[in-house]
C-alpha positions as CSV (number, residue, x, y, z in Angstrom):
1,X,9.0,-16.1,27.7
2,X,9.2,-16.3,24.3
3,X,9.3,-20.0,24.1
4,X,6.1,-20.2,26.5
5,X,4.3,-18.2,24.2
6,X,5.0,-20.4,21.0
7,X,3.5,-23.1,22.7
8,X,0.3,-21.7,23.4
9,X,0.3,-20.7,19.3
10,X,-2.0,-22.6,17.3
11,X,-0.3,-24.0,14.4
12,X,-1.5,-22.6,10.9
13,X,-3.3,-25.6,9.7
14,X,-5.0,-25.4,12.8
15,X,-6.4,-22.0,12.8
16,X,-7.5,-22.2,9.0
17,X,-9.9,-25.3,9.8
18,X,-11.0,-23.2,12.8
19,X,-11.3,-20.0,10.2
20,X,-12.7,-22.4,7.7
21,X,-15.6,-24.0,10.4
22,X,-16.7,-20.8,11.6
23,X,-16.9,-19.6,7.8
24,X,-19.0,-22.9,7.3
25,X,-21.5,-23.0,10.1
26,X,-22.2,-18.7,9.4
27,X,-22.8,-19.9,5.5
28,X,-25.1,-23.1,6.8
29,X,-26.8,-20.5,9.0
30,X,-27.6,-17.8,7.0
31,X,-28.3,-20.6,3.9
32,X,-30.8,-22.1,6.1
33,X,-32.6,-18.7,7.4
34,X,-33.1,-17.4,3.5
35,X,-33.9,-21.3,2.7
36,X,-36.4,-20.9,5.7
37,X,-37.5,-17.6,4.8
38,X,-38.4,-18.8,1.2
39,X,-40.2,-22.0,1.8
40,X,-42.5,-19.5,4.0
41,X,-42.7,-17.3,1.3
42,X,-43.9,-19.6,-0.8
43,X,-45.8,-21.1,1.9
44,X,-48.0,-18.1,1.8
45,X,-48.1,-17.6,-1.4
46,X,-49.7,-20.8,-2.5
47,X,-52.6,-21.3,1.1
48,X,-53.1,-17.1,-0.9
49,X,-54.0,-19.0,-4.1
50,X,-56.1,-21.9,-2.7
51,X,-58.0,-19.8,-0.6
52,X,-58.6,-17.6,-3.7
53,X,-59.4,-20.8,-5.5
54,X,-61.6,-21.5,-2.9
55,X,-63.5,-17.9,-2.4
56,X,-64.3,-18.4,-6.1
57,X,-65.9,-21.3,-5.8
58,X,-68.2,-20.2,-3.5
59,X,-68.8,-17.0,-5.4
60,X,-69.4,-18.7,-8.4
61,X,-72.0,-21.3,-6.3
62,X,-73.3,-17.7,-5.0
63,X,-73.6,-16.2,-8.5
64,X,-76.0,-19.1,-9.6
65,X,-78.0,-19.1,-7.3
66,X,-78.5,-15.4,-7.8
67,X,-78.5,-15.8,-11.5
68,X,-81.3,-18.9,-11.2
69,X,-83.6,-17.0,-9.2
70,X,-86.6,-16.7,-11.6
71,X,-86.4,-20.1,-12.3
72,X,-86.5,-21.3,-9.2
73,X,-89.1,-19.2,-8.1
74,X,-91.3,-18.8,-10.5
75,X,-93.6,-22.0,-11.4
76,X,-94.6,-23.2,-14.9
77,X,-97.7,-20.9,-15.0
78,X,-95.7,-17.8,-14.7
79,X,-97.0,-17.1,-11.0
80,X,-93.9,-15.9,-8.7
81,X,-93.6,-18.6,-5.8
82,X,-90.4,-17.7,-3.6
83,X,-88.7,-21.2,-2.4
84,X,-86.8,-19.3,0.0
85,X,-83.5,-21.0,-1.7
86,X,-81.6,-17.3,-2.0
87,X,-77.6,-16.7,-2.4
88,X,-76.2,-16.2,0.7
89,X,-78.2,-19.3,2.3
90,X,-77.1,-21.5,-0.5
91,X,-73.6,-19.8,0.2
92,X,-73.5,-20.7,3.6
93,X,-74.4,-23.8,3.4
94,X,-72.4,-24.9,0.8
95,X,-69.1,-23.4,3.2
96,X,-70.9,-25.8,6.1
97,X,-70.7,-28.3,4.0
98,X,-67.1,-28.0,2.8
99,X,-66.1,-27.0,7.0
100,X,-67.5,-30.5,8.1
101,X,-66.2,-32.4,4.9
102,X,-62.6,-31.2,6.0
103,X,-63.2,-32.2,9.8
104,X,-63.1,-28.5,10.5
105,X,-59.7,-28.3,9.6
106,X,-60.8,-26.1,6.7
107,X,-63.8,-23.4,7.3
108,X,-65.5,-21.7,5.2
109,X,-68.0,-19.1,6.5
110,X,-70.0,-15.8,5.7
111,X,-70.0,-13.0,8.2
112,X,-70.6,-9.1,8.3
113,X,-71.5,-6.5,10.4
114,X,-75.2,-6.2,12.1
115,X,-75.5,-10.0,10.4
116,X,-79.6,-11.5,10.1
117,X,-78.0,-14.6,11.9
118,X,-75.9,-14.4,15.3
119,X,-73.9,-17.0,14.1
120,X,-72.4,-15.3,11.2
121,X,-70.9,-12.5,13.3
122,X,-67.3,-11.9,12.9
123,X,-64.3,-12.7,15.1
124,X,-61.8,-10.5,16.3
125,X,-59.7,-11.0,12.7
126,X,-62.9,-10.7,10.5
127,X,-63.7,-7.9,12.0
128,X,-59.9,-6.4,11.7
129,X,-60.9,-7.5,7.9
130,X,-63.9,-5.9,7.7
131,X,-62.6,-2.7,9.1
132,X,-59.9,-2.7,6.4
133,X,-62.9,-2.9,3.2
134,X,-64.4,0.0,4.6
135,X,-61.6,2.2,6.0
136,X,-58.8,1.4,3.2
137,X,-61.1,0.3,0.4
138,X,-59.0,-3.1,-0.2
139,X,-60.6,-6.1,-1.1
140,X,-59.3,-8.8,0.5
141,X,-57.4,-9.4,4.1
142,X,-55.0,-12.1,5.0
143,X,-53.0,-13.4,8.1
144,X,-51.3,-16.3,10.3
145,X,-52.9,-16.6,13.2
146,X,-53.1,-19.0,16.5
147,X,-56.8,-20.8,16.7
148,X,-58.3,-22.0,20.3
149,X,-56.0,-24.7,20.3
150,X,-52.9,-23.0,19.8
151,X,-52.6,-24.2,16.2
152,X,-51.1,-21.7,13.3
153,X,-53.4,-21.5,10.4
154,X,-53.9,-19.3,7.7
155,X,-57.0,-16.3,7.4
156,X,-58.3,-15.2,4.4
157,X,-61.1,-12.9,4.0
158,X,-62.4,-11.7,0.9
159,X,-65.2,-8.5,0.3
160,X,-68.6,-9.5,-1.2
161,X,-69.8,-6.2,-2.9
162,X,-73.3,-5.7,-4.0
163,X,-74.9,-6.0,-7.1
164,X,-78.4,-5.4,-8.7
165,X,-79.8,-8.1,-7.6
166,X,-78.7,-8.4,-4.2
167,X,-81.0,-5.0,-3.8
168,X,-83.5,-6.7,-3.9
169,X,-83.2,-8.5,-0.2
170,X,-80.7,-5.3,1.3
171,X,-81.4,-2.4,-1.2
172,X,-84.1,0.7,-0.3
173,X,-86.4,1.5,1.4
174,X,-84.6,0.7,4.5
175,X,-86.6,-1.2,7.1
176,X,-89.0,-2.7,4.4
177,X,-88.9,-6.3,5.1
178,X,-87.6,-8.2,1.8
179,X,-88.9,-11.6,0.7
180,X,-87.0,-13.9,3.6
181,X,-89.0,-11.7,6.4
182,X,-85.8,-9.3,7.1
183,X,-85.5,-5.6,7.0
184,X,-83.9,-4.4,4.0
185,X,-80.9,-1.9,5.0
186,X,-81.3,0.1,2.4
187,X,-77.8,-0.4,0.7
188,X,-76.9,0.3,-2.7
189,X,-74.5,-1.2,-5.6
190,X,-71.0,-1.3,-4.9
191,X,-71.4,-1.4,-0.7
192,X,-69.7,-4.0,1.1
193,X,-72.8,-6.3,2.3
194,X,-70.6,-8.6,3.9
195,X,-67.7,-10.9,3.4
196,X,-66.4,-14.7,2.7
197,X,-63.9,-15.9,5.1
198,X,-61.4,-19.0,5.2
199,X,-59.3,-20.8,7.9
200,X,-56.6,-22.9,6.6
201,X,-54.4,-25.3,8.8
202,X,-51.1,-24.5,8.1
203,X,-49.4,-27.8,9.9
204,X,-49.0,-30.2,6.5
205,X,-47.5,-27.1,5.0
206,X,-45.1,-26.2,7.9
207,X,-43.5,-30.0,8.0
208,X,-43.2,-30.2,4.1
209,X,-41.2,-26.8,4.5
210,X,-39.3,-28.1,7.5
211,X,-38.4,-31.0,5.6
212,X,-37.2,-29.5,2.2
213,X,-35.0,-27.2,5.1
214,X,-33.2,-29.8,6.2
215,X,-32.7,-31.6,2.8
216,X,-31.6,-28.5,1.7
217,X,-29.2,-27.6,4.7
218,X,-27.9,-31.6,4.9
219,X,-26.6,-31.2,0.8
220,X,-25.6,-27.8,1.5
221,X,-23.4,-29.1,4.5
222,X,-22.3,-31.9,2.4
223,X,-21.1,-29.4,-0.3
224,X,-19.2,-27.4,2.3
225,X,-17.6,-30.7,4.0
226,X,-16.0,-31.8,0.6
227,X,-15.2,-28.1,-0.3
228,X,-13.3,-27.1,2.9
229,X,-11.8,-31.4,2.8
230,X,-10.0,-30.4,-0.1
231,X,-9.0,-26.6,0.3
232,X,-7.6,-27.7,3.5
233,X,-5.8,-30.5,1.6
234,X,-4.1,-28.0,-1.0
235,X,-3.2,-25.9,1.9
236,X,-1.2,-28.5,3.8
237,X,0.5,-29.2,0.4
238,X,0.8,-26.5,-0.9
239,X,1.4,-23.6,1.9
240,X,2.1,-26.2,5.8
241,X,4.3,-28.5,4.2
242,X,6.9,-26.0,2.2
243,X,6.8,-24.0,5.3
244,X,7.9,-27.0,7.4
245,X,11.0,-27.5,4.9
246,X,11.7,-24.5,4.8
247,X,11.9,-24.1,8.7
248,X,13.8,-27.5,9.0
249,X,16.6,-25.5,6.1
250,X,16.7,-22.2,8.4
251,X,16.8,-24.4,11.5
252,X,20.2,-25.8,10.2
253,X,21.5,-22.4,8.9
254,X,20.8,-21.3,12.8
255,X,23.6,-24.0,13.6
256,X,26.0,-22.7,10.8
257,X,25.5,-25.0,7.8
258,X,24.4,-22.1,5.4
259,X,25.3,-24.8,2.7
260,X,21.7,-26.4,3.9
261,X,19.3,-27.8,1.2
262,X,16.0,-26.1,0.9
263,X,13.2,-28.1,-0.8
264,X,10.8,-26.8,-3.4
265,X,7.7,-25.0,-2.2
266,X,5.1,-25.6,-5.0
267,X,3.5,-23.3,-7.0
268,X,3.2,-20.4,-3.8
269,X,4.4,-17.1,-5.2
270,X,5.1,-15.7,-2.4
271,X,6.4,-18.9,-0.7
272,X,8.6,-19.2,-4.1
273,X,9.8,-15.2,-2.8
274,X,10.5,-16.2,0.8
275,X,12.7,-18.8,-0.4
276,X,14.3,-17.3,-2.6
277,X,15.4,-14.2,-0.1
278,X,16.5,-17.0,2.1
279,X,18.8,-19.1,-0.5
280,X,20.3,-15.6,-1.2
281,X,20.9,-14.9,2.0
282,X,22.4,-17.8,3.0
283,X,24.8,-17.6,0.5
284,X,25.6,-14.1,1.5
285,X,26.8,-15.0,5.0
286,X,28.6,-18.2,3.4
287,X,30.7,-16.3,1.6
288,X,30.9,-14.0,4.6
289,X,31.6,-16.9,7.1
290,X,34.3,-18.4,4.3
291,X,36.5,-15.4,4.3
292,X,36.2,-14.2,7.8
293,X,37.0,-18.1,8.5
294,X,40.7,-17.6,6.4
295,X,41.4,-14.9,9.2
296,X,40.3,-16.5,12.2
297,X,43.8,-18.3,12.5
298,X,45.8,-15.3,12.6
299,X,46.9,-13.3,15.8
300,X,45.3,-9.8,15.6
301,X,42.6,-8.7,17.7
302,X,41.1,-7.8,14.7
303,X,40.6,-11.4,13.0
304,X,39.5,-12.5,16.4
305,X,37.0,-9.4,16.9
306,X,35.7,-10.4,12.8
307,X,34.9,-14.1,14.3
308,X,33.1,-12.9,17.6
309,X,31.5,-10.7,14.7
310,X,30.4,-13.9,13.0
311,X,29.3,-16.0,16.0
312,X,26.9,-13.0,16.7
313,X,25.6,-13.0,12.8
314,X,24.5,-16.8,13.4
315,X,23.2,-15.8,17.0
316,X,21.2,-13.7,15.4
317,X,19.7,-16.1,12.5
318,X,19.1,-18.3,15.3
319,X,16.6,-15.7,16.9
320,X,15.6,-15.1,13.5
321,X,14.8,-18.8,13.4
322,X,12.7,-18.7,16.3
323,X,11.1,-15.6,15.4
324,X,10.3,-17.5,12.1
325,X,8.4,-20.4,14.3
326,X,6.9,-18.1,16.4
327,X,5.4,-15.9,13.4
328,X,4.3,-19.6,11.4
329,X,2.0,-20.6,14.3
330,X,0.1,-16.7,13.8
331,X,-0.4,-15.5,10.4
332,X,-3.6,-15.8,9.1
333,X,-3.0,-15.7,5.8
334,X,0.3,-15.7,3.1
335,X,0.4,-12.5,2.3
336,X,0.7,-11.2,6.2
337,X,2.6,-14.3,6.6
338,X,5.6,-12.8,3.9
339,X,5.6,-9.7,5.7
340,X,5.9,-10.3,8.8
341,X,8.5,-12.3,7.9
342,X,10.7,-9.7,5.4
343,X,10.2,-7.6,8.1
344,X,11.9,-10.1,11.2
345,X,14.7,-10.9,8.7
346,X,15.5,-7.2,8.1
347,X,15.1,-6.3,11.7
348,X,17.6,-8.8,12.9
349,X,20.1,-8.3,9.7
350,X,20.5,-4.8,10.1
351,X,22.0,-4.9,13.7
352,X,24.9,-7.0,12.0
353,X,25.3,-5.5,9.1
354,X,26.0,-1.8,10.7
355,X,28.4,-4.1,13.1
356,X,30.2,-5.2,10.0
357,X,30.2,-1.5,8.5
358,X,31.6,-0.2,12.1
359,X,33.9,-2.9,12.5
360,X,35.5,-2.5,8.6
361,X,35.8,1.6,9.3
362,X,37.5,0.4,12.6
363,X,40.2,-1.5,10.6
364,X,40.8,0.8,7.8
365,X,41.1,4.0,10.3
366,X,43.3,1.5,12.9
367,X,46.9,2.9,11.3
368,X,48.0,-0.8,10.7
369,X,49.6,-1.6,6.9
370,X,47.3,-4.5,5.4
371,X,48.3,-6.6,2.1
372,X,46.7,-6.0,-0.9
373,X,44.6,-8.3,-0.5
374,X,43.2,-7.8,2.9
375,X,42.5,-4.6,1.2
376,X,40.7,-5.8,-1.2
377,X,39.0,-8.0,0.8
378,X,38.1,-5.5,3.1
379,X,36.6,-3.3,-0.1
380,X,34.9,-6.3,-1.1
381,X,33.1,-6.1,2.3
382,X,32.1,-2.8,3.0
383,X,30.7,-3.2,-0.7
384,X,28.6,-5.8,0.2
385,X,27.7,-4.7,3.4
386,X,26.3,-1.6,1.9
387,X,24.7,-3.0,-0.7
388,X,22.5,-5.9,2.1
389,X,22.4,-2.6,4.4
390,X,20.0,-0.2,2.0
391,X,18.2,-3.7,0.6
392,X,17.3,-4.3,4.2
393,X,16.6,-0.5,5.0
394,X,14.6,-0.4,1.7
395,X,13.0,-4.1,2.6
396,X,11.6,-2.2,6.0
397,X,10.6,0.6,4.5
398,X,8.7,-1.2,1.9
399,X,7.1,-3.0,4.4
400,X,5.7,-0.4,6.6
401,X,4.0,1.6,3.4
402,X,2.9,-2.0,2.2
403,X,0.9,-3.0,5.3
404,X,-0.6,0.8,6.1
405,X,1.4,1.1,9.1
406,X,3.0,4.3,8.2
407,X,1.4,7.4,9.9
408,X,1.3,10.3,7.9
409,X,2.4,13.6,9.9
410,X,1.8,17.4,9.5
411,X,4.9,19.8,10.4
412,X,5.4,22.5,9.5
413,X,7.7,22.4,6.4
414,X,10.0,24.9,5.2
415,X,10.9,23.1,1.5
416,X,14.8,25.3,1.2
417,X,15.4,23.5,4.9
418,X,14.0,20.1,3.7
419,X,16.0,20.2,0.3
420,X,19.1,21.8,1.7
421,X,19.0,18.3,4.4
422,X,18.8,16.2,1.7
423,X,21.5,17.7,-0.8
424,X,23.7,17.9,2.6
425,X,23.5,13.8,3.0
426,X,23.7,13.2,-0.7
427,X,26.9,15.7,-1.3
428,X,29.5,13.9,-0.2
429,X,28.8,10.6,-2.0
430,X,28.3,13.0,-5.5
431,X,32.1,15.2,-4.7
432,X,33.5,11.4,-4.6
433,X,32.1,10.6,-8.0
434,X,32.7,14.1,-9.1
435,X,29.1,14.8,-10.3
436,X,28.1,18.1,-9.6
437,X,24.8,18.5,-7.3
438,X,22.4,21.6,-6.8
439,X,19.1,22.8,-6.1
440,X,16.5,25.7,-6.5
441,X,13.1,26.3,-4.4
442,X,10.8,28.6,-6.3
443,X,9.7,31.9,-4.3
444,X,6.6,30.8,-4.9
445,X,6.6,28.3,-2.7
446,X,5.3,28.5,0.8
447,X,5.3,27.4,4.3
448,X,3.5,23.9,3.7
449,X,1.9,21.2,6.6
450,X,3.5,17.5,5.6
451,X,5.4,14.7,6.2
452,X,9.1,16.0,6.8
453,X,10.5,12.1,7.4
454,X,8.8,10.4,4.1
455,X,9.7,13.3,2.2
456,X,12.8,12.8,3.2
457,X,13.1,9.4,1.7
458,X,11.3,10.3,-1.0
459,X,14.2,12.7,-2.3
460,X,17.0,10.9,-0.7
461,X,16.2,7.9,-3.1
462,X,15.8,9.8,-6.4
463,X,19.3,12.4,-5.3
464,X,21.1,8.9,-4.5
465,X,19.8,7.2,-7.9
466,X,20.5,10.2,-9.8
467,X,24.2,10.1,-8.5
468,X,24.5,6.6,-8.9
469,X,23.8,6.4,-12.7
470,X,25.7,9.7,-13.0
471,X,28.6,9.2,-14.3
472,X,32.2,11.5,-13.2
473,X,31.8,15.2,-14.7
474,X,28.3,14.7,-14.7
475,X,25.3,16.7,-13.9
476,X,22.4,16.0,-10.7
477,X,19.6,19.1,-10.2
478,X,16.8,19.2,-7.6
479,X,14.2,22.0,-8.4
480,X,11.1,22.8,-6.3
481,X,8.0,24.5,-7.6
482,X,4.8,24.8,-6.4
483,X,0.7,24.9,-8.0
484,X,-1.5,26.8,-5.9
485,X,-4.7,25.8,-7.4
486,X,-4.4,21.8,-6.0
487,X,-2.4,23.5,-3.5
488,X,0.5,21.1,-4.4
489,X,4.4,20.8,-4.6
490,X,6.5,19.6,-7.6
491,X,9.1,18.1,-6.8
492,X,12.1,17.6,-10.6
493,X,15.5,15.7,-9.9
494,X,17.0,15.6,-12.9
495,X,20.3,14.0,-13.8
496,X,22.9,13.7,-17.0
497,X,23.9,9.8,-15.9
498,X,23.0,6.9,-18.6
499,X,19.1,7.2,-19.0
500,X,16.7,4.3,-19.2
501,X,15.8,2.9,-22.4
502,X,12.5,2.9,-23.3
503,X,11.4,-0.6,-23.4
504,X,12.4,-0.1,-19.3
505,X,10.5,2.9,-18.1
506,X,6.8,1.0,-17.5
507,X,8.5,-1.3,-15.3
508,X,10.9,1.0,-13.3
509,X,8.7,1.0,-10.1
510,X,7.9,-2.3,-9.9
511,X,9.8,-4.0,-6.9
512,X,13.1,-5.7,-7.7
513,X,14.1,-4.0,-11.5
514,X,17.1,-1.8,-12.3
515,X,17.4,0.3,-14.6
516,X,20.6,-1.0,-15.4
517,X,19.7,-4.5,-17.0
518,X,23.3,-5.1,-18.4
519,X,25.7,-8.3,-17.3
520,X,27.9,-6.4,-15.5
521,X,25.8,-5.0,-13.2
522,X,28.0,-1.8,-12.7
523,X,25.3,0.1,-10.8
524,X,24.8,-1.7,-7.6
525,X,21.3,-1.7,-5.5
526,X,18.1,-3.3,-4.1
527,X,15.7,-2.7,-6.7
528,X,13.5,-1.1,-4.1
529,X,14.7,2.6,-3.9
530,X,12.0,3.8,-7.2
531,X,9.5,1.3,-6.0
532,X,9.9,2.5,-2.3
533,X,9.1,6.1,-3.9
534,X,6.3,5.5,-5.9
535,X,4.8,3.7,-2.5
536,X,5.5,7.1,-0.4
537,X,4.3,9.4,-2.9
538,X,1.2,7.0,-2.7
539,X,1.0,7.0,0.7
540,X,0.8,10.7,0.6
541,X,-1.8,10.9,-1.9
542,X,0.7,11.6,-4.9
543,X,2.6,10.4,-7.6
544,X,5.3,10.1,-9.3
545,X,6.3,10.0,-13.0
546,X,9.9,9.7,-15.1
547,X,11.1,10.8,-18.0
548,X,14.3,9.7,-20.2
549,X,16.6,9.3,-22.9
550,X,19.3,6.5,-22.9
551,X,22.5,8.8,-23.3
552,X,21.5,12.0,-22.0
553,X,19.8,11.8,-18.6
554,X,16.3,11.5,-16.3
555,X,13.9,13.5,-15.3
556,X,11.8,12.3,-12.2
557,X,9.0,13.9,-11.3
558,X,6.8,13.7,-8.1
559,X,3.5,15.6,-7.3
560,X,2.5,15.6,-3.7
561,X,-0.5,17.6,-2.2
562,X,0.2,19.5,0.7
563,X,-1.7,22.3,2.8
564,X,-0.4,25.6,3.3
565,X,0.7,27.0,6.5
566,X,-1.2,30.1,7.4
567,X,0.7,31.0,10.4
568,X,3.3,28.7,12.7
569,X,1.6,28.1,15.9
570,X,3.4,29.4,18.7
571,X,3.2,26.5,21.0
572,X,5.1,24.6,18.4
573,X,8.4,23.4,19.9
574,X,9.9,23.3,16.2
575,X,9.5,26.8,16.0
């Protein structure tokens, strides 16, 4: 089943062109909607202007005429001789004029309500227009619309108001016929007595804006082409190609050479990580296979129990191998990608690992005399075995807070239980040493709604670090105190073991540093435990802080809001 469903897996290359198209055509869509959006814009912007230019024009013609009057009706004798050559006929014609000059494309008209001439009554849009000067007091209208012939053009319609002189043709009294023979309608200065309006064909512009689209698209394609062309390059060098060495290396340790080169990755951090994890690894069951491999020739059931023991270790890289394949052909990205994959190789070493533990305990509790140096080496085993154990613990654990897959609960907590759990696992490890352990809840503090389980881990790892750098006769407290205000609980472990120096304590959370920085490495661990806390005290929507003195001791310090439990609900099976 397993392999049937690797081979319906996309490879990773595959899926980041696929990513890396559908990014592309969304970017070439959207580009070319705003470019299309803005050539229309500015489309409209510029027909606005002509048309003004154009309205202008004819109000400036208009203006003369109205402006020349007395000269061109009154003779060289002084005697007043009206030529019948007034505004708005020289207006008119002049926008015939212009209308049959374009061909009709462009048309340039007068109209108004109640007009003297049929033919200058307004169309459905003029009249829209007109409605507008009276109703909103604007002075100007505009619009696309379709003509007879299904053609887009552009409307313009610009309010003529009155002035003095226009009384005299439309001012009072009202029905008084005015020089031209019509009745005057007995407006005054300032009324709208009509307005100018232009039709402009919008096709020349539409093609110029189609064009300068696909110009603009075409580059913007070409852009994207080269772009994704060498991104995808640097991945297949830089991210494909490691990955395919590297599986080719853990393909081989599968078959038992743990010797097995692995080539360089580049310049990948967290390629460079995996790698690394999986060069120390492999030399962890190397020197694991070497000296269960000395007692594989010997007749105890033991010996051969250690190599079935080792057979399943290498079964189980295998599956990690083809977990490995399986998880290269779906990660999106490297950052789920070194994960997923921390996470398979800690699943699939912790099943040996307790074997090893279970099968050393087996030995030393069996009643049978071993040399000194199958002692030793057994000591040297159930060391190490411990030591990959809480790495791979604290590697899963890390993991789950990491990728937001931890789900924070709310029992009901009572904090003497919780701490009295905890002291209970640590105790035995600190009578061993000979470091004295205890602990103190404050009256003070209540029945609380958390997370029993990360709180839990969250004191387990600073009680087993305070031990650990504790040296015999020394000196490990755990207090509990609690602020009502946030509400929240304050949680002090505090220890008499070597301290840190100062030049340590910024880094002491980050992932992968001891405290301990010395050659020797006398203090054992993963690195993780301080940097798994901070994480859960995160998680929780804490913190935690350290203080210390090389010599005399740390304090450790975590805050963690919690809510208080009114009253235990009696349905609760806990309770």
């Amino acid at each position: 089943m397993g392999e049937e469903k690797t081979q319906r897996s996309w490879p990773l290359a595959a899926r980041y062109i696929v990513l890396m198209t559908a990014v592309a055509v969304v970017m070439i869509a959207v580009f070319g909607l705003f470019s299309y959006q803005e050539q229309s814009r500015q489309m409209e912007a510029q027909m606005l202007a002509e048309a003004r230019v154009l309205e202008k024009s004819v109000r400036a013609t208009w203006d003369f005429i109205d402006y020349e009057q007395p000269n061109i009706n009154y003779d060289r004798d002084g005697t007043y001789n009206f030529k019948g050559l007034y505004c708005s006929l020289v207006g008119k014609s002049v926008g015939k004029l212009f209308t049959m000059s374009t061909d009709n494309q462009y048309v340039l008209r007068y109209t108004r309500f109640d007009p003297r001439n049929a033919l200058d009554a307004p169309d459905a849009f003029e009249s829209a227009a007109l409605n507008a000067f009276y109703e909103e007091g604007v002075a100007e209208y505009t619009g696309f619309v379709e003509n007879e012939t299904g053609a887009r053009e552009f409307r313009y319609v610009g309010a003529i108001y009155l002035t003095e002189s226009c009384l005299e043709c439309h001012g009072e009294p009202a029905g008084e016929l005015d020089v031209t023979g019509f009745p005057k309608e007995g407006l005054g200065v300032g009324d709208i007595g009509g307005a100018v309006s232009i039709s402009m064909p919008t096709d020349l512009y539409q093609a110029g804006i189609n064009r300068n689209a696909l110009l603009i698209i075409g580059f913007f394609v070409l852009f994207l082409t080269v772009t994704f062309g060498a991104s995808l390059l640097f991945f297949r060098r830089r991210v494909t190609a490691p990955l395919a060495g590297l599986k080719t290396a853990v393909g081989e340790m599968g078959q038992g050479n743990f010797r097995a080169a692995v080539p360089p990755t580049g310049h990948v951090r967290e390629i460079d990580e995996l790698t690394r994890g999986v060069k120390v690894m492999a030399g962890e069951l190397d020197s694991l296979y070497a000296t269960l491999e000395e007692k594989v020739d010997t007749r105890t059931r033991l010996y051969r129990e250690a190599n079935e023991m080792l057979e399943e270790q290498r079964a189980a890289l295998a599956r990690a191998n083809a977990l490995l394949e399986e998880t290269n052909g779906k990660l999106a990205d490297e950052n789920e990608y070194r994960t997923n994959i921390v996470a398979i190789l800690s699943h699939e070493l912790r099943t040996p690992l307790t074997s090893i533990l279970a099968f050393v305990d087996l030995w030393e509790t069996s009643g049978e005399e071993h040399s000194c140096e199958s002692r030793e080496c057994l000591e040297k085993i159930k060391a190490q075995s411990q030591v990959l154990l809480e790495m791979v613990n604290n590697a899963l654990d890390m993991v789950r807070v990491e990728s937001g897959v931890v789900e924070i609960a709310r029992d009901p907590i009572d904090m003497v239980d919780l701490a009295a759990s905890v002291v209970s696992a640590i105790e035995p490890v600190a009578q061993r040493k000979g470091v004295r352990i205890s602990f103190e809840v404050s009256s003070e503090v209540p029945l609380v709604r958390g997370d029993w389980s990360q709180m839990e881990k969250i004191l387990g790892n600073l009680l087993s670090n305070a031990v650990k750098f504790t040296d015999t006769g020394g000196r490990v407290r755990f207090d509990v105190a609690f602020q009502a205000v946030s509400p929240q609980l304050v949680l002090k472990v505090a220890d008499t073991g070597i301290g840190i120096a100062a030049d340590r304590l910024e880094g002491i959370f980050d992932r992968f540093v001891q405290a301990d920085a010395s050659i020797s490495r006398k203090y054992r661990g993963s690195g993780l435990g301080l940097s798994l806390v901070k994480k859960t005290a995160e998680a929780l929507g804490g913190s935690v802080a350290v203080e210390s003195e090389v010599g005399r001791g740390s304090v450790f310090t975590v805050v963690l809001p919690v809510e208080i439990l009114e009253e235990v609900d009696d349905e609760d099976p806990d309770c």
